[in-house]
N, C-alpha and C positions, 0 to 999 in steps of 0.2 A: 039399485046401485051395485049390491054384492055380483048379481048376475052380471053384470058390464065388463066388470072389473074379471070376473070368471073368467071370461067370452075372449077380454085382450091376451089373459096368459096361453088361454087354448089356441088363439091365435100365433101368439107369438111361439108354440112352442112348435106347432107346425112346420112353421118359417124354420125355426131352428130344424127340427131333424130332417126335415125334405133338405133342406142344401146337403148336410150333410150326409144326405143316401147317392147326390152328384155324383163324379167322379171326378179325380182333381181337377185334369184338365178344363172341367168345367166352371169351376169354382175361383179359380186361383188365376184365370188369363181373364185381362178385360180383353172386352171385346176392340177393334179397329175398323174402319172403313172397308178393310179388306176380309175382315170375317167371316166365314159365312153361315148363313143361319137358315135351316130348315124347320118347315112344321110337319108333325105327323097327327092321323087322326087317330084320336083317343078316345076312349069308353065315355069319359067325364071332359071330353073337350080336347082342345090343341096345347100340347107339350113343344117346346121350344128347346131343338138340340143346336150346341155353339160348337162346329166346329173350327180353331184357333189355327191361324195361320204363326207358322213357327218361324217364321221370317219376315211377323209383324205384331213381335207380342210389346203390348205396350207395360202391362203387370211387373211392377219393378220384382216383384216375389218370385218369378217364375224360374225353374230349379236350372232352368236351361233360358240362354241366351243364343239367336244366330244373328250371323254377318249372311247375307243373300247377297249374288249379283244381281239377281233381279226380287223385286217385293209381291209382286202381282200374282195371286193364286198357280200355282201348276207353272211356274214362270223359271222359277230358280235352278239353275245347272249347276251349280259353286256355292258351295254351305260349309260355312267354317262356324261351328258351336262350339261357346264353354257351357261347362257342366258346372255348376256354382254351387248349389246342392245335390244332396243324393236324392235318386229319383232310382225308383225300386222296378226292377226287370219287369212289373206286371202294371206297370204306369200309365196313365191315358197318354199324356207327353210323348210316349214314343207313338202311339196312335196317330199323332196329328201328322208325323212327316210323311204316312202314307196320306191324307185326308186332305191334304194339304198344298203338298208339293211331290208328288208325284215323278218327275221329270229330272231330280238331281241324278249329276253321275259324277259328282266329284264332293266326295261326306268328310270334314274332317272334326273329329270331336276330340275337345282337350280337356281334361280334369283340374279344377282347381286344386291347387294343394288343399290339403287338408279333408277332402271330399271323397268319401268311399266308392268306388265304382268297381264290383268284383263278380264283373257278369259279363258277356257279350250278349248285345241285342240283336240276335241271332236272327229274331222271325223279322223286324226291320228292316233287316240289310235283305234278307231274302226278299219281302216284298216292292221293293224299291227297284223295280224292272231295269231304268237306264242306269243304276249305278256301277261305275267302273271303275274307278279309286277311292279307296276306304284308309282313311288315317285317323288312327287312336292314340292318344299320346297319354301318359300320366295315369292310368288308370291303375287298378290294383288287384287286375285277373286272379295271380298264385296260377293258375292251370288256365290252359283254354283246353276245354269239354272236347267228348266225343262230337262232330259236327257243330262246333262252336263256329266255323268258316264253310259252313258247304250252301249248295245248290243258289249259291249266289249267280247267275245266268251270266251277265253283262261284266262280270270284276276284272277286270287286268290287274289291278294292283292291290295287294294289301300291305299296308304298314304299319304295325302294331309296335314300335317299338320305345323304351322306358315302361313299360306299363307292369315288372315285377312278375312277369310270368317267369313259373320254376317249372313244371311241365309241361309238354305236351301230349295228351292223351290220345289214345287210338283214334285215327278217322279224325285227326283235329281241323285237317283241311282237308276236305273230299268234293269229288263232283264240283268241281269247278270249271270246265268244258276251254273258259277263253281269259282263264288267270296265267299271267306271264311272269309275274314279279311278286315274291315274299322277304317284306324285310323284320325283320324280328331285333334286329342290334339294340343293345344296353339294357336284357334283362338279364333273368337271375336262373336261364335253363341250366340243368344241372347234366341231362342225357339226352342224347336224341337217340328215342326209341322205333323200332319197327312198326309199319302201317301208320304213320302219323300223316304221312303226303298219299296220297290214295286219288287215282282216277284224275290228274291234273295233268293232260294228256300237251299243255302249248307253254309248260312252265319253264322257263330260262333264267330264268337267274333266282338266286336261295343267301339271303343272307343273315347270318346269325352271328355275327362279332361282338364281342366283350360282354359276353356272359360267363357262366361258371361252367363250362361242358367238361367234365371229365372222359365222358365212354360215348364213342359209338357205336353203336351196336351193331353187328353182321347186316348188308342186307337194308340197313338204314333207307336207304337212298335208290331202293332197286324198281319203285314206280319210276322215278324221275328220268326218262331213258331221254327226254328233249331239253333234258337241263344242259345250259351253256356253262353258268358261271355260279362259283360255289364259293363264300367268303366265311373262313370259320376263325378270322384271325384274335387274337386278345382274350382266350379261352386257358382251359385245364388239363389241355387232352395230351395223355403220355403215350398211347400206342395206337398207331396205324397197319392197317393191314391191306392184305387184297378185298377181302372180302367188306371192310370199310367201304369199298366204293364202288362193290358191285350195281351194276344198271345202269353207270351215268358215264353209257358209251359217244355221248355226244358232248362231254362236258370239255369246254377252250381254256378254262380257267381256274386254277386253283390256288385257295391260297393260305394258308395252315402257318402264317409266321405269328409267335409271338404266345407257342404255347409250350408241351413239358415234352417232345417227342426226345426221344434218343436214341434212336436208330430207325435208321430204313435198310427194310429187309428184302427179300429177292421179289421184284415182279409184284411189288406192293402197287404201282398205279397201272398193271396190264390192261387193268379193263378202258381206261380212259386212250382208248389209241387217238383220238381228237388231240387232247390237250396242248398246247404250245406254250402256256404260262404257268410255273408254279412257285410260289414263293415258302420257303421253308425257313427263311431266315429268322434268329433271335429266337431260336428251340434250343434245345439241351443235345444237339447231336454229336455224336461221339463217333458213330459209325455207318459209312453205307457200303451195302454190301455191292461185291460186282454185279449181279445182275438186278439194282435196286431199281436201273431205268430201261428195264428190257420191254423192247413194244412202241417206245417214243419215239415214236419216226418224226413227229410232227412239233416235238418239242425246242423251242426258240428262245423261252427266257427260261433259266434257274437261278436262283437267287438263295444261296446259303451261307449267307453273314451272319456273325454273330452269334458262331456254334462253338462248339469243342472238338471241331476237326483236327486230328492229329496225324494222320494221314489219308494218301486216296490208293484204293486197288489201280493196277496199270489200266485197263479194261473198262472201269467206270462209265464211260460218255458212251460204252461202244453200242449201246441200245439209244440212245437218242443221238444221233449223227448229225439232225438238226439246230443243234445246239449256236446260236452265235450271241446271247448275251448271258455270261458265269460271273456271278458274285460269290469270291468267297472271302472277306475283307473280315478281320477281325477272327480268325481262327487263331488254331495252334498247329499249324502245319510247316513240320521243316522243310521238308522238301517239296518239287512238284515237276516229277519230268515228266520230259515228253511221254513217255507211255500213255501219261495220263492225260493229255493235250492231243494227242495226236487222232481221235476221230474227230474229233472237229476244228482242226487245225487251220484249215482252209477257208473256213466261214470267218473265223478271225483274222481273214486277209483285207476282206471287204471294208468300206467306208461305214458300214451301220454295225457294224460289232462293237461291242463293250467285253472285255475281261479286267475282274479288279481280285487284286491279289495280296492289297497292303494290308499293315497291320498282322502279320502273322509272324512267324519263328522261325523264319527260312533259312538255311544254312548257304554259306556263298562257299559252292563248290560247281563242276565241273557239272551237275545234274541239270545244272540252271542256264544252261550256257543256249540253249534253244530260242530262252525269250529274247538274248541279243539278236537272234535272225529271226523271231517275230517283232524285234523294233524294229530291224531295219526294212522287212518287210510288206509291211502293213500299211495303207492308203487312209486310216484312221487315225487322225491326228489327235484325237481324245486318246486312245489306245496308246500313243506314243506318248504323252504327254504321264499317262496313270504309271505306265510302266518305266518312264524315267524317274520316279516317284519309288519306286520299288528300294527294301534295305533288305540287308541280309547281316547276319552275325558270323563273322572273320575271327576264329579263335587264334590269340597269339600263341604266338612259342618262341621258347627257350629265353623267357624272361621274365622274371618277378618283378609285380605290379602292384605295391601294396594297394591300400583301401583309400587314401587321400589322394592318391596320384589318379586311381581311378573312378571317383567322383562318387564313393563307394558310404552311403552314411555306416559306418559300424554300430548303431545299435540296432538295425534291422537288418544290416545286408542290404538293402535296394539303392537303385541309384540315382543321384540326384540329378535332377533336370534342370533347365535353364535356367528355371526361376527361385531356384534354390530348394522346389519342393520333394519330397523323399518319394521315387516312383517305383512300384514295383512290377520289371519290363518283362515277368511272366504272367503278371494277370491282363488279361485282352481288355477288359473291361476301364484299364486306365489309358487305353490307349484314344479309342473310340467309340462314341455313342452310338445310334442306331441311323446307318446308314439309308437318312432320307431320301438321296437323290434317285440310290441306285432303282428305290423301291416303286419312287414316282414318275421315270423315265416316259412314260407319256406314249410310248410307240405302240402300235396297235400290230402286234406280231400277227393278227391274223393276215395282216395285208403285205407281208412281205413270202414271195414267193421265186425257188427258180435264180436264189442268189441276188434277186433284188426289191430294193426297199421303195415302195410307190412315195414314200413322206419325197419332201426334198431337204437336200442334205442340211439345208440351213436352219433347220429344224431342230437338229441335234444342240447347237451350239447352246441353246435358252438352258439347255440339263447341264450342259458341263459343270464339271466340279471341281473346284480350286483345291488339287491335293496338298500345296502348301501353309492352308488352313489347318492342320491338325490340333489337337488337344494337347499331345505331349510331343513335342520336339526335343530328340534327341541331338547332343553332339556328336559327331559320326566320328571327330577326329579323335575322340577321347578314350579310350579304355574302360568297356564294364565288363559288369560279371552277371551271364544268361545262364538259366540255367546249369548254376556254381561249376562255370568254367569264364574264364578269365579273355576278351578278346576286343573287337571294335566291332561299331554298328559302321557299315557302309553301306552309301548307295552302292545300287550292283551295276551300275553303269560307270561307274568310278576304275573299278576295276579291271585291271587289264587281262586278258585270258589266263597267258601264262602265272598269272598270281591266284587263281582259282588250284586248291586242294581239287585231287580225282583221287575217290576213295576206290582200293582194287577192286572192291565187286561191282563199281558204276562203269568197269571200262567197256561193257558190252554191250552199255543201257543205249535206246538208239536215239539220238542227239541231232544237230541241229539237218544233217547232211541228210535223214529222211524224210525231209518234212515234202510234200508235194506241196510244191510250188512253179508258180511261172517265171520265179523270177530267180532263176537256175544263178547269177553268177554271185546273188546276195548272198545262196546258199554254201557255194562254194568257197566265197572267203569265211563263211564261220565254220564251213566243215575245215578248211585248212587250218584256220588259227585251234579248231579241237586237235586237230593231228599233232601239233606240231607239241600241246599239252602232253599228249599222250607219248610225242617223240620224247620232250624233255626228262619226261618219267623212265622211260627206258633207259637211257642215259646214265639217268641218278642211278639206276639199278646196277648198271655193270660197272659203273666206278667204284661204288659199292663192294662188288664183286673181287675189282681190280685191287681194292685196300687190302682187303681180308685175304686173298692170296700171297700180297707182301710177307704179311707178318708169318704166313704158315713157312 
């Protein structure tokens, strides 16, 4: 009886440590219909290997769950997996989607919350010959390794993004022959370092939006010579250079809004002679220099809302002449002559231009008198509509306006708005939020050529923007005080010429009467009603004259 009793525990303990010499995969997935089960010959007999189909595991335990379009061994093209527990980089589990299914080219894996995954399964994605879009979501990288993304054959697409990667280390995607598209958006990268895109010779589009990027580094970007479109918006990044964007001579699309820039400097995008799109809006800019868009032939949209623009060089456009859609909505820019308008002055004749100008500190003088003969000239009835929408600050004279009369609260100085609220009409920020429409405008600049726009025109209307929407509406009739001087806000369409200030050093500035245009005689009545500005001032001057000889 003792011996019996011996015999079962030796038995039983067998059972026990063979299962657990298995490997999990083995252990932990029952088996289905669709399993498949091999024998091999063994010393002491036939050993029974389980290889698990992962797109028919029936084991509620298993660390990993898939959805399959199809179930059937070697069958599945479409695999969407949670990851429910952690399951360790050297796991059988990832074994079986080679063993298994073979044939996916579309992997998308998600992490439960709570669930560690701080690895890419790197040899996986490698042995999985047809895969072509790889999506990882929720994981917990911290870094993707040197060759954490390479010699993937078949990838067009990788999408890695939420998954808490803070760097990218050298060679992080390499060798990837027919990858097209990297999206990385909603981690936590801090730099984009040198050699991190390496040998990804058909890649067109790169995006890394709202992460922490402070620096880019020289050079960054100098494999990527077939990149189209580059998205770094909702980031950290304070300085831009040339050398920032060395290599990415084919790149159509830039788009840098929404981070800490504060100036652009000369010949900052030279290398990009492609570009036609670049969004720089809702930065810290203060300043661009004249030659900041020297090399932009090809350049179509610019979009700089929501800056600290306080003035532009005369010269500014004169490197991208292509220019027909300028946002600069929500600056702090008094003036804007034609100097500054005048190389691309002509494209904003056309039906597909957009120029937005509101929301800034414009002064109503004689400087401005050009956008009357781009209203009257312009075939763009959004264009006519934004710029009848235009204010300017009219300082009074020769009259005291106390603080009650001019809707002025005296325990800050700011001025009260409609709603009785206390506005203060030198910060930009209470005027307008972030101009959505301009940003989503939907036209595909590369397809307009040659002065014309292939969309049809009725296309436009779905974007238009009801300027009468604003956040703060001013009384135009009323008296405040910009900029601690004392005067009215008015529309500039209000105003009649002869009531526009010409300050003496503007009389030489060139106005509406240079503009090339076709439509010679619109030009000529704003060149005349400027003369006739300029005649009045003469006038005042020798009366002037004629006083002060009296009295001698």
């Amino acid at each position: 009886m003792i011996k019996l009793v011996r015999l079962i525990v030796a038995l039983q303990l067998i059972i026990y440590y063979g299962c657990l010499s298995l490997p999990f995969g083995e252990t932990s997935v029952q088996m289905s219909d669709t399993t498949s089960i091999t024998s091999t010959r063994h010393k002491k007999g036939m050993k029974k290997i389980i290889q698990a189909n992962i797109c028919d595991l029936q084991q509620r335990e298993a660390p990993i769950y898939c959805y399959c379009d199809h179930s059937g061994l070697h069958e599945a093209t479409d695999v969407h997996c949670i990851i429910l527990n952690t399951v360790n980089a050297d796991d059988a589990m990832w074994s079986h989607f080679i063993t298994s299914q073979m044939s996916i080219e579309r992997l998308e894996l998600k992490v439960r919350d709570g669930v560690h995954i701080n690895y890419v399964p790197s040899k996986t994605l490698r042995l999985l010959s047809n895969l072509r879009n790889i999506h990882m979501e929720y994981a917990n990288f911290d870094e993707i390794p040197e060759k954490g993304f390479s010699n993937i054959s078949n990838a067009h697409e990788i999408n890695i993004g939420k998954c808490a990667i803070t760097h990218l280390r050298k060679n992080a995607f390499i060798n990837m022959s027919k990858l097209s598209f990297i999206n990385l958006d909603d981690n936590r990268i801090i730099e984009i370092n040198r050699e991190v895109f390496v040998n990804l010779p058909v890649l067109k589009k790169l995006f890394i939006n709202r992460n922490n990027i402070t620096l880019l580094h020289d050079r960054a970007f100098k494999h990527l010579t077939s990149l189209q479109e580059l998205e770094l918006r909702d980031n950290k990044i304070a300085v831009i250079t040339t050398d920032s964007f060395t290599g990415l001579k084919s790149l159509t699309r830039l788009i840098l809004r929404s981070n800490r820039i504060s100036l652009i400097g000369d010949r900052t995008f030279i290398e990009m002679t492609e570009l036609n799109e670049l969004e720089l809006d809702q930065n810290m800019i203060e300043y661009i220099s004249v030659n900041a868009f020297a090399g932009m032939g090809k350049l179509r949209k610019l979009s700089l809302s929501d800056n600290k623009l306080v003035k532009l060089e005369a010269d500014v456009f004169t490197g991208a002449p292509a220019i027909n859609f300028l946002d600069l909505r929500n600056n702090s820019l008094s003036t804007m002559t034609f100097d500054n308008i005048k190389p691309i002055v002509t494209n904003l004749y056309a039906n597909f231009s957009y120029l937005y100008l509101d929301d800034n500190k414009f002064i109503c003088d004689c400087k401005l008198v050009w956008i009357k003969g781009l209203r009257s000239e312009t075939v763009n009835q959004q264009l006519k509509d934004s710029l009848d929408m235009l204010t300017c600050f009219l300082e009074g004279h020769n009259k005291t306006i106390n603080n009650a009369e001019a809707g002025i609260d005296s325990a800050n100085g700011n001025v009260v708005g409609n709603n009785g609220a206390s506005v203060d009409v030198n910060k930009p920020g209470e005027k307008r939020q972030e101009h959505t429409t301009a940003n989503n405008m939907g036209t595909d600049y590369s397809k307009v050529e040659n002065g014309k726009d292939e969309e049809e025109e009725g296309e436009y209307d779905e974007h238009y923007e009801d300027y009468s929407d604003q956040t703060v509406k001013y009384e135009t009739g009323k008296p405040q005080l910009v900029n601690e001087r004392m005067g009215y806000i008015k529309h500039f369409f209000e105003l009649k010429l002869e009531e526009l200030p010409c300050p003496e050093q503007s009389m030489d500035d060139p106005m509406v009467s240079e503009q090339p245009s076709s439509r010679r005689e619109n030009a000529a009545v704003a060149s005349t009603a400027f003369a006739q500005v300029k005649h009045a001032a003469t006038i005042g001057q020798c009366l002037i004259l004629v006083a002060l000889s009296l009295f001698v």
